[in-house]
N, C-alpha and C positions, 0 to 999 in steps of 0.2 A: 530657555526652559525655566518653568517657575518652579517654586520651591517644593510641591507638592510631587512634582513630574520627577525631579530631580530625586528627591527622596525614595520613591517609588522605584526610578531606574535604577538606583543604586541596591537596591532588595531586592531586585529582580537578576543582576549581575551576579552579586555575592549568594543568591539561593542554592542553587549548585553544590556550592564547597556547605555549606552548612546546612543542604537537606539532603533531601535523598538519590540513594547509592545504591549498588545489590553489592550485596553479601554471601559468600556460599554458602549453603542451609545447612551449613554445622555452627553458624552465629545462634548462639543460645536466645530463646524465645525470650521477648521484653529486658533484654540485657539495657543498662544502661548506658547513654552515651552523653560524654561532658557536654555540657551547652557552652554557648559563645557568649561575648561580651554583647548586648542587645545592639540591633540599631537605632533602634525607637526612642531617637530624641524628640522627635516628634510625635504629633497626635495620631494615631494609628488608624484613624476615622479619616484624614488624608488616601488610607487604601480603601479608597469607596466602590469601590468595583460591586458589583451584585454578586451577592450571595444566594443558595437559596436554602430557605428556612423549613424545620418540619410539617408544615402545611403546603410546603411545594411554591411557595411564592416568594418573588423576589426581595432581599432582603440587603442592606444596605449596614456598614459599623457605625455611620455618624445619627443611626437611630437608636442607640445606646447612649449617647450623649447626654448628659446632665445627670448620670448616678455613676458612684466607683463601679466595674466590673472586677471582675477576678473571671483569668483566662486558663482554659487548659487545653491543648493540644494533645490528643485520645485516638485509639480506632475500637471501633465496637465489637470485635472479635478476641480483643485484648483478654486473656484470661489471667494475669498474673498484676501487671503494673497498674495498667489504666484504672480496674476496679475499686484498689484501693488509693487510685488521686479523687478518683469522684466522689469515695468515701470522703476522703478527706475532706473537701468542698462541701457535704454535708453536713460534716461537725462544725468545721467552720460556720454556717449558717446558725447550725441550731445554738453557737455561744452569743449570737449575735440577740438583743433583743426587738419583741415583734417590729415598732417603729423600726429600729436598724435593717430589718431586713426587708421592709417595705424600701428599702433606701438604695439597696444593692443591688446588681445584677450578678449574672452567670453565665458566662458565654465559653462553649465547649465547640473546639473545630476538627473536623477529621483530617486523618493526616492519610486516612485509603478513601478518597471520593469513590473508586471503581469498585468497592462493595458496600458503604456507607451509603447508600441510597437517600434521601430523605425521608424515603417512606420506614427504612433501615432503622435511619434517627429517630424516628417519631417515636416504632417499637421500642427503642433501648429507653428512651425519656419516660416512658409510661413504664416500664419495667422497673425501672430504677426510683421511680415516683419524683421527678422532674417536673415542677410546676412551669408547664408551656412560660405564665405569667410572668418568671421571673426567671426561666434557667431558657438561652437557646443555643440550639444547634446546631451548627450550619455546615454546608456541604458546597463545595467550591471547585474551580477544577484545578487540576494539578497545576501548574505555576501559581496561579494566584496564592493555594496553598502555603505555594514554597516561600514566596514572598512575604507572605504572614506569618511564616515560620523566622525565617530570616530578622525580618523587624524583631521579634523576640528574643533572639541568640537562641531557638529552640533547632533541636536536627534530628535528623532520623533518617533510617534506611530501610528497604527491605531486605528479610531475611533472606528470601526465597523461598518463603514454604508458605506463604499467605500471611505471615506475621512482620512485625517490626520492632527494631531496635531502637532508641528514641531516648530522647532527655527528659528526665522525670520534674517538668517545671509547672510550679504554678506563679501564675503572671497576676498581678494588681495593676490597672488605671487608675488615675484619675477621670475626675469629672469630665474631662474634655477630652479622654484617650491618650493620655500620655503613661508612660509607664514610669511608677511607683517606685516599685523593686520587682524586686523574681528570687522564688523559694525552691531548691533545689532538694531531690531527695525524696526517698521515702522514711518513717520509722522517725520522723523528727517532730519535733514539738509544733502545736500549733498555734501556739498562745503567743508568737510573733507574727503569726499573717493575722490572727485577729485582731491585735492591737492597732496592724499599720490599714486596717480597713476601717475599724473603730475611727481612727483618725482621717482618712478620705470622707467619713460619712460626716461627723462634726465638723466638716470645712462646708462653710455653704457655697451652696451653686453661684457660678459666676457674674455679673449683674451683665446681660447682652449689652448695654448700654457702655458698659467700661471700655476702656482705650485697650488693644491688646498689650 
């Protein structure tokens, strides 16, 4: 098994215990739940599996390759937590200047593919004024999710009542998909994920020609 398969099987084993669960629908709506130490020592562009993106077509993570992302794991019916991590991702953008943010991306995945539609996503991205350009959304099916979840230390459950309970994380890569760090929390400062982005964007792109 090569390293890729490997890494892959191992986020797919451990998804389970660090994703989702039902809960009985007395679990308070967007409560928060601890995240896990990440598995994502590697480039997370390794889970190449198709995604698909708000225009309904197939969409792949090693086509994020060559800008830092900043990751959130959301569902679109979130009325309490989620609203304010996207906010957050906003402010974040707008401390960034214009060059800087020609330089970044924005990659938001749902953690309910079975009402998250695409066409779902597209709604909330233009709701929320989501530049397709630079912010995407992608919709996956259930394992893959869990697996993508898992590579982050991110977890969540269902409530039972159409909602979930989840880790309030936002994730940074680097240029090649590796993870950064991971910012926990709401109500907390932002002026350390923009520094540690500030700094992915001042690193230049890798030379394809270098030795790994």
């Amino acid at each position: 098994m090569n390293h890729a398969a490997l890494w892959i099987a191992l986020a797919l084993v451990l998804a389970p215990t660090l994703a989702i669960g039902e809960e009985p629908p007395s679990h308070h709506h967007g409560e928060a739940i601890a995240g896990e130490a990440p598995l994502a020592e590697r480039s997370l562009f390794l889970l190449d599996d198709a995604w698909t993106d708000t225009a309904e077509r197939p969409f792949r993570l090693s086509a994020l390759r060559g800008k830092p992302v900043l990751v959130l794991l959301f569902y679109g019916t979130c009325e309490s937590v989620c609203p304010i991590l996207v906010r957050d991702l906003q402010r974040i953008d707008a401390q960034l200047s214009p060059a800087q943010r020609e330089d970044v991306r924005f990659l938001l995945v749902t953690i309910d593919p079975a009402v998250d539609t695409p066409e779902r996503l597209r709604a909330y991205a233009k709701e929320h004024g989501l530049d397709p350009a630079r912010w995407t959304l992608l919709h996956g099916a259930p394992d893959q999710v869990r697996a993508f979840a898992a590579a982050l230390g991110f977890r969540y459950r269902a409530t039972g009542d159409g909602a979930f309970s989840h880790t309030q994380r936002i994730a940074l890569l680097d240029r090649e998909g590796v993870l950064v760090e991971s910012f926990d929390g709401l109500d907390r400062p932002l002026e350390p994920i923009v520094a540690k982005t500030r700094e992915q964007i001042a690193r230049p792109p890798r030379d394809p020609a270098a030795k790994p």
